[in-house]
N, C-alpha and C positions, 0 to 999 in steps of 0.2 A: 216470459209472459205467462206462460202456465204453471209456475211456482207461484206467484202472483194471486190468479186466481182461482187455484188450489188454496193458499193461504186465508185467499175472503171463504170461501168457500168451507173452510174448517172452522172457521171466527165464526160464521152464521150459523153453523151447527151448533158450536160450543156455546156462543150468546144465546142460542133459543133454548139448550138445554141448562147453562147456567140462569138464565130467567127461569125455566118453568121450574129448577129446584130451589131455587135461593129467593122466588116471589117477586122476582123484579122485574118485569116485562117493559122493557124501552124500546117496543117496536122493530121493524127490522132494521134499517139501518143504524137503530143503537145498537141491537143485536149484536150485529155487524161489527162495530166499535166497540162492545164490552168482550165479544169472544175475543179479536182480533189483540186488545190488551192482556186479555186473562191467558190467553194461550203464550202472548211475552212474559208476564207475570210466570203462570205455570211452569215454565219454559226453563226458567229461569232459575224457580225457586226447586222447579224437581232436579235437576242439572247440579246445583250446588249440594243436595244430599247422596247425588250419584243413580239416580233415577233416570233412566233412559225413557224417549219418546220415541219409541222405533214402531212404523208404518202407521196407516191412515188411525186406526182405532185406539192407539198410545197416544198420536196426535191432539184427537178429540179429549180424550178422558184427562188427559196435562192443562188443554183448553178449557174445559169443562171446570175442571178444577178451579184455573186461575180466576176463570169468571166469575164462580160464584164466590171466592174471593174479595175481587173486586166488587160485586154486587155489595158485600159485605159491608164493606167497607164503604160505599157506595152509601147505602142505606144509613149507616150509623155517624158518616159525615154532615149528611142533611138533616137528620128528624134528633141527632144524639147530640 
């Protein structure tokens, strides 16, 4: 349970900081929902070049990452 929500908890950081760099602001619970993928995203895409996300602040900045990513991609799905 507290893996859990440790995990929302890094999503809402990384969504609000993936928002406030990449201009996407979707409130908190999208927040929530774009860190929460961006950090699977990030997760993922840093893991397969051999990037590690070791303790809370690699966490965030892997999250961060995928969010604004996803923002990205986000943005240029709807308006592109």
């Amino acid at each position: 349970m507290e893996a859990l929500v440790l995990f929302i908890l890094i999503g809402l950081v990384a969504g609000w900081l993936g928002g406030t760099l990449g201009s996407g602001g979707f409130g908190v619970l999208g927040g929530i929902v774009v860190g929460v993928f961006g950090a699977v995203v990030g997760g993922y895409l840093f893991g397969n070049v051999g990037i590690g996300n070791r303790g809370l602040s690699g966490k965030v900045l892997v999250g961060t990452a995928g969010a604004v990513l996803l923002i990205s991609v986000l943005r240029l799905s709807r308006w592109g």
